[in-house]
C-alpha positions as CSV (number, residue, x, y, z in Angstrom):
1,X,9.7,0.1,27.1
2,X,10.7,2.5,30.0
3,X,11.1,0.0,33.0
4,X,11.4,2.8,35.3
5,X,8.6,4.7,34.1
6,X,5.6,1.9,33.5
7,X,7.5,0.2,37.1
8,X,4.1,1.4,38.9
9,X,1.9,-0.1,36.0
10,X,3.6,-3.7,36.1
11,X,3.5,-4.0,40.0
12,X,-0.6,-2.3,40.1
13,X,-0.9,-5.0,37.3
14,X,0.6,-7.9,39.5
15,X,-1.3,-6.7,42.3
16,X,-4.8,-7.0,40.3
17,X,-4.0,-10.5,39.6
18,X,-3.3,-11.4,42.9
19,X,-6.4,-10.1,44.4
20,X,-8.5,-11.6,42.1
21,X,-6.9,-14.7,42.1
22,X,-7.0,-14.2,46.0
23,X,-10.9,-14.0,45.6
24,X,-11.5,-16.5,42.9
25,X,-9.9,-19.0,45.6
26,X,-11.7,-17.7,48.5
27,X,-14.8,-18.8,47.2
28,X,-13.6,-22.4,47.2
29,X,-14.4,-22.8,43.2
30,X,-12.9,-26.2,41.7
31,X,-9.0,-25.4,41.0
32,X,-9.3,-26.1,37.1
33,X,-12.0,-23.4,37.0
34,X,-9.6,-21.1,39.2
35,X,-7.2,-21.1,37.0
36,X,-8.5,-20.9,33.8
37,X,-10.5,-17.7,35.0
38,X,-7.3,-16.6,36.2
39,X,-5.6,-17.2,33.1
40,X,-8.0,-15.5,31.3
41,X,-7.8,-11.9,33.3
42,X,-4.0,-12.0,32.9
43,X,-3.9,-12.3,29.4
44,X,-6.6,-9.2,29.4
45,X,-4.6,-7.5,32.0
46,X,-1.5,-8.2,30.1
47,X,-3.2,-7.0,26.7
48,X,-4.4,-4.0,28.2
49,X,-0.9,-3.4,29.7
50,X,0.5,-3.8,26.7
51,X,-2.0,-1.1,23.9
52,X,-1.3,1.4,26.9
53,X,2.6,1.0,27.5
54,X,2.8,1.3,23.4
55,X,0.0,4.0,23.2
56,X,2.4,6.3,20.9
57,X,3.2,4.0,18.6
58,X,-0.5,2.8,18.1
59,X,-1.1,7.0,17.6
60,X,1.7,7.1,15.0
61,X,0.1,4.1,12.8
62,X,-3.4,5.4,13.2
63,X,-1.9,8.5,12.0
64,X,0.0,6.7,9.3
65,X,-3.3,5.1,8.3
66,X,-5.3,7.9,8.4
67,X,-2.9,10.1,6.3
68,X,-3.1,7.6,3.2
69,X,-7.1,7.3,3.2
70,X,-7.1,10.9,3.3
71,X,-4.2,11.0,0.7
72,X,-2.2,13.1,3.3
73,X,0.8,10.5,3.4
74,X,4.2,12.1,3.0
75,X,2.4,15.9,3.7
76,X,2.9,17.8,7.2
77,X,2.7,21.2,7.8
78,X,4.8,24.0,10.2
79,X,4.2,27.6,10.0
80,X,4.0,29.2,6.2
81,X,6.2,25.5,5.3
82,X,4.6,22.2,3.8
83,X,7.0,19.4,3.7
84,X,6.7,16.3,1.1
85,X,8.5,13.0,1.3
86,X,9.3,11.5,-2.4
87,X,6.4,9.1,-2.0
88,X,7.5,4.9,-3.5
89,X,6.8,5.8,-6.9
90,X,9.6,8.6,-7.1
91,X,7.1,11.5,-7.5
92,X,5.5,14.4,-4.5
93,X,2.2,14.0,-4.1
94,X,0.2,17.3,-2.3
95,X,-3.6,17.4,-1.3
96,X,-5.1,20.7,-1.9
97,X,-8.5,22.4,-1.7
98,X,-9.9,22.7,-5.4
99,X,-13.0,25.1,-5.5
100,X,-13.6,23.3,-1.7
101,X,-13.0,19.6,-2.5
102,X,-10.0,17.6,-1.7
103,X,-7.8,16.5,-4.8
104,X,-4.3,15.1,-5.0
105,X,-2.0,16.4,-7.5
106,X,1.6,15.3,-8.1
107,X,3.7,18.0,-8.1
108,X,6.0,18.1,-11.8
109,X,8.4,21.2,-12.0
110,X,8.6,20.7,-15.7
111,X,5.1,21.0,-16.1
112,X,4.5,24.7,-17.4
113,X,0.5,24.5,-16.3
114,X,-1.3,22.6,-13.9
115,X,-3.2,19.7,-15.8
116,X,-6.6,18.8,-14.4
117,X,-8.3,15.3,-15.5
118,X,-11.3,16.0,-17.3
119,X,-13.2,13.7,-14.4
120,X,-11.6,16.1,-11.2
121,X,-12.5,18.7,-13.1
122,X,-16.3,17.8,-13.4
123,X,-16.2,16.6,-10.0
124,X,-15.2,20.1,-8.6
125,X,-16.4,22.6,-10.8
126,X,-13.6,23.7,-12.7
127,X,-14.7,26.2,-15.4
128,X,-13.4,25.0,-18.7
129,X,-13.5,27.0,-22.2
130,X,-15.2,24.7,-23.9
131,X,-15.5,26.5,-27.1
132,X,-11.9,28.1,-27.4
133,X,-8.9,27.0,-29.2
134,X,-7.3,23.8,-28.2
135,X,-4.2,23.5,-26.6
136,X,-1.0,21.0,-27.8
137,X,0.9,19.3,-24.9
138,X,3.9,17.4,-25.4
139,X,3.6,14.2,-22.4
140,X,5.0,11.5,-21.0
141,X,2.4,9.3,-23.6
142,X,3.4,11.5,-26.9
143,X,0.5,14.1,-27.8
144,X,-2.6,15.4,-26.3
145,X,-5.3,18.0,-26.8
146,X,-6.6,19.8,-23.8
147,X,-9.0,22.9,-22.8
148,X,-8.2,26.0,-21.3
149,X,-9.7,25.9,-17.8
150,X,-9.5,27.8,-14.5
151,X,-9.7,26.6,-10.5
152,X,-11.9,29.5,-9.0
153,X,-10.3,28.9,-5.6
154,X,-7.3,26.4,-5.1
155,X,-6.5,26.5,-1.2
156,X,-3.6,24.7,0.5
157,X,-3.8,25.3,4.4
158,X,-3.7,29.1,4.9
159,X,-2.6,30.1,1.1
160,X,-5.5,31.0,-1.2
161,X,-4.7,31.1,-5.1
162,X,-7.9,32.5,-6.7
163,X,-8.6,31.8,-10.7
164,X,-5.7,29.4,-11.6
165,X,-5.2,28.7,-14.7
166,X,-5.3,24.8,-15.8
167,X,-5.8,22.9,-18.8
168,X,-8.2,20.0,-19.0
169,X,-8.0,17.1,-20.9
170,X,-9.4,13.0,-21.1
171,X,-6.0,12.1,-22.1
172,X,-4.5,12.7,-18.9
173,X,-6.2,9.4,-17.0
174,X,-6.7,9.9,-13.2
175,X,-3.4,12.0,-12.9
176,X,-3.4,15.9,-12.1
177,X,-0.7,17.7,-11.9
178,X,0.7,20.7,-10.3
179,X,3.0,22.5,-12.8
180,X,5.4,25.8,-12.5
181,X,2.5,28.4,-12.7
182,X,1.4,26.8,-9.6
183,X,5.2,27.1,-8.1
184,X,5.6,30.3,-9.3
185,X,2.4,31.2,-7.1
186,X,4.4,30.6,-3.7
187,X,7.0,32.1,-1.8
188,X,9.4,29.9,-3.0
189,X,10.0,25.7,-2.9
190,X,12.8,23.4,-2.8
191,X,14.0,19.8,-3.2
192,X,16.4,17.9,-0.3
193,X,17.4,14.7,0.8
194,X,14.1,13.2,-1.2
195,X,11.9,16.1,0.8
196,X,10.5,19.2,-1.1
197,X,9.7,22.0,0.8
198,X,7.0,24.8,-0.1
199,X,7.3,28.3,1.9
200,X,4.1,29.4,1.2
């Protein structure tokens, strides 16, 4: 805490008190009663002193909070440039626009397509080729059959990537995944001190 900046604060603060403890008196109320009331409006004076001499810091946790119920955590934005911190679990995690709805998708460079759970892809539309061939993907869990599929509109702040291709699949649980044909789509990306960056 500044003591030279909130000075003014603390000494309005002190002069609060003793005016109404001034007044409290003048009205020649029993002293027990006097000082518990007085008690009472320093500790809301000093609570009120307190949320507004550590206003930025409450802004920074209600951003904090904010940014993980709207699965924004680790994600900010300057210019053409999206920056991601390696979230706990050692992966990036980005929050795009898919066909106008929100979905998070960890971003895998050695994915060669973006892999859409079959759920997220009911939930926003995707159009799958239900009656084509099947297509075999080598993960993390051994072998799994997926569908052709393709994200009319995937959107990340100003960049619009029309008809992406995807592949959809039950196997993949609640993960989607960005993959290289999605990295391939920017300007160019990179990884530093645990924070990728995406020029878009």
């Amino acid at each position: 805490m500044n003591i030279m900046e909130d000075g003014p604060s603390l000494i309005w603060g002190v002069v609060c008190v003793v005016l109404l403890v001034s007044s409290l008196a003048a009205r020649r109320l029993p002293l027990g009663y006097v000082a518990k009331a007085a008690f009472a409006w320093i500790a809301i004076f000093a609570a009120l002193f307190a949320i507004f001499s550590f206003r930025f810091e409450f802004v920074a946790i209600w951003e904090r909070v904010k940014a993980d119920i709207l699965g924004t955590a680790g994600q900010s934005v300057s210019g053409d440039e999206i920056a991601i911190r390696r979230q706990d679990d050692g992966h990036y995690w980005l929050q795009v626009d898919v066909n106008g709805k929100p979905v998070r998708f960890m971003i895998d460079s050695g994915a060669t397509t973006t892999a859409v759970n079959a759920d997220t892809a009911r939930e926003t539309s995707i159009e799958v080729d239900a009656d084509g061939y099947p297509v075999i993907l080598d993960t993390a869990n051994g072998r799994v059959t997926a569908k052709r599929g393709v994200i009319q509109l995937l959107k990340i702040d100003t960049l619009e990537i029309p008809q992406h291709k995807v592949v959809v699949s039950e196997s993949f649980g609640d993960t989607n995944v960005l993959g290289m044909n999605f990295l391939d789509s920017i300007q160019s990306w990179k990884v530093e001190a645990n924070v990728m960056t995406l020029k878009l």
